[in-house]
C-alpha positions in Angstrom: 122.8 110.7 116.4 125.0 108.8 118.6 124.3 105.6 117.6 123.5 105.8 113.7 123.1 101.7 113.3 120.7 101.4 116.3 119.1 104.8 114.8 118.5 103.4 111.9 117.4 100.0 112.5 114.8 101.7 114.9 113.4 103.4 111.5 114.1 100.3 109.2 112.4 97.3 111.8 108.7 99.4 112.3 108.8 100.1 108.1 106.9 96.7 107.1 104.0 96.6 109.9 103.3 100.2 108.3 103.5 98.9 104.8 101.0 96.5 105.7 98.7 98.7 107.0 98.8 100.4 104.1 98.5 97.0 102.1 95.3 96.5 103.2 93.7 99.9 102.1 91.1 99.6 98.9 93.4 97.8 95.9 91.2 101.1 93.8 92.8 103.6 96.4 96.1 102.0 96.3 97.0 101.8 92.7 96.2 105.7 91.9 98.5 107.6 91.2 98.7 111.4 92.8 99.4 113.4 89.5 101.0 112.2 86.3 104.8 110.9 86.4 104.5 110.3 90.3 104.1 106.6 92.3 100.8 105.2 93.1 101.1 103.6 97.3 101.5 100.0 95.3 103.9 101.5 93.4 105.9 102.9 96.3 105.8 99.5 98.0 107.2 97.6 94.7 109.7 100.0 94.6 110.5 99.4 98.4 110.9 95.9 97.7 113.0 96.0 95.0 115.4 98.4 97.0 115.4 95.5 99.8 116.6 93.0 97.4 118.4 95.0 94.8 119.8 97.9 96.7 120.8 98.4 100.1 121.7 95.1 101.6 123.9 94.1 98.5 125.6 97.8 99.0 126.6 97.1 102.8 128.3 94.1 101.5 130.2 95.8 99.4 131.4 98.6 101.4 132.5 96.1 103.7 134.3 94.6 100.9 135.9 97.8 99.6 134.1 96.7 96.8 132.0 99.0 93.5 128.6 98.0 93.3 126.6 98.8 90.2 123.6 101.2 89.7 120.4 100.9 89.9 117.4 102.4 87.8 114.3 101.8 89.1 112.5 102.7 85.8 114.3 99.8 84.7 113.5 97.4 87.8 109.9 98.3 87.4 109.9 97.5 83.8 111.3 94.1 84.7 108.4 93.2 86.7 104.7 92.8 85.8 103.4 96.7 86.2 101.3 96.7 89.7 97.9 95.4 89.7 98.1 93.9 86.5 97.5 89.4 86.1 100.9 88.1 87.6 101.8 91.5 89.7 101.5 90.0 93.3 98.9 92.0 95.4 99.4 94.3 98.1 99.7 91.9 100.9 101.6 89.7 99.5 104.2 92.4 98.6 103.9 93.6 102.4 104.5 90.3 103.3 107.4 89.5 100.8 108.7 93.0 102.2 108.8 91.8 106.3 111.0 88.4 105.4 113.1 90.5 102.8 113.6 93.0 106.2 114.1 91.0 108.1 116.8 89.2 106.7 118.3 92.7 105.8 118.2 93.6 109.7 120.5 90.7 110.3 122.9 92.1 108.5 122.2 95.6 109.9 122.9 93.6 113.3 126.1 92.5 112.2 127.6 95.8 111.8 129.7 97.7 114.5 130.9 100.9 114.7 134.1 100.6 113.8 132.3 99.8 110.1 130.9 102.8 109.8 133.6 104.2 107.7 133.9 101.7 105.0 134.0 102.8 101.5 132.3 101.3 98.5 132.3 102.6 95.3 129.3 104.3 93.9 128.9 104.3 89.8 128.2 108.0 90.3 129.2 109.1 92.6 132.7 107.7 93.7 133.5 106.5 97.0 130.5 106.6 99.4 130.8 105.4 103.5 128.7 102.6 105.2 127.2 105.6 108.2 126.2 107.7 104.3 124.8 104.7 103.2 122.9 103.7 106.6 121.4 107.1 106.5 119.9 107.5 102.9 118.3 103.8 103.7 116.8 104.9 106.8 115.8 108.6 104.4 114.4 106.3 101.5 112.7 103.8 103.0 111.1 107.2 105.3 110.7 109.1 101.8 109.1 106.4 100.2 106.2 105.2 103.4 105.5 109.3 103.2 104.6 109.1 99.1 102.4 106.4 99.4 100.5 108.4 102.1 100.6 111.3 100.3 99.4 109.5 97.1 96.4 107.8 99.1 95.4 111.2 100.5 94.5 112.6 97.2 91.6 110.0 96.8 90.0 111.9 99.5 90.5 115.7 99.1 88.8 117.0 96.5 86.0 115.7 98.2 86.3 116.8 101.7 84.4 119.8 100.6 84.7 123.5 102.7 87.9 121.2 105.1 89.7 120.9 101.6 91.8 124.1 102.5 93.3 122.1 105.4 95.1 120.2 102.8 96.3 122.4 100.2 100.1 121.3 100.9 99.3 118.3 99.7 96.4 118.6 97.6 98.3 118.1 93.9 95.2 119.4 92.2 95.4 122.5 93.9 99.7 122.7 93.6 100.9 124.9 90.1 102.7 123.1 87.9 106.1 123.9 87.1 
């Protein structure tokens, strides 16, 4: 990729209008989870927004900084917040909706960086010095990961009851997957 920061923005600036499209499936769809120990869709998304605050745009400070920046634990973050669709857990919507200010706040700074930032080190707890391009690249893969798990969990409302077309999905039908 030639350009990685206009690369990535490309991904980063069309994440929240699909967010909200999923936001505004069935609340009962959106909080199930695929398979035990994985992310309901809501889940995905409160995850997503903690990353936007929490996570990537504090980390492109600090690499421009030369700077450590300290971990994250997203079991932790979740913890810290009331568990999704619970009383006090905002809805859906309004978590898209937090979610496209939060972005677009964070694509200002994305808009601040040039190329010759691309090699800026910050210092990872784990693991050790990390670039601004590395950094860049597992937003745009998380934020992409993430969007693609809250599909995949919202799918499984639907196949075990698509009857004889179920074998169409049996890459992503968990019911169907071993367990290992």
């Amino acid at each position: 990729m030639s350009d990685i920061i206009a690369t990535v923005r490309s991904v980063l600036v069309g994440a929240p209008d699909r967010w909200r499209a999923v936001a505004a499936i069935v609340p009962e769809v959106l909080a199930r989870s695929p398979e035990p120990g994985e992310g309901s869709a809501l889940q995905c998304l409160q995850h997503v927004v903690a990353t936007e605050r929490e996570v990537f745009p504090p980390r492109i400070r600090a690499c421009l900084a030369g700077a450590a920046f300290g971990p994250f634990d997203p079991d932790e973050t979740a913890a810290a917040e009331p568990p999704a669709g619970s009383a006090g857990a905002p809805d859906a919507p309004a978590l898209a909706a937090r979610l496209v200010g939060m972005r677009a706040e964070s694509l200002a700074v994305l808009d601040g960086l040039r190329a010759s930032d691309l090699g800026a080190v910050g210092i990872h707890p784990r693991f050790g010095e990390v670039t601004l391009e590395q950094l860049l690249n597992t937003w745009a893969a998380h934020d992409t990961m993430h969007i693609v798990q809250a599909e995949r969990a919202l799918m499984q409302a639907f196949i075990p009851a698509s009857g004889p077309w179920r074998v169409f999905f049996t890459d992503h039908d968990v019911e169907l997957k071993p367990r290992g």
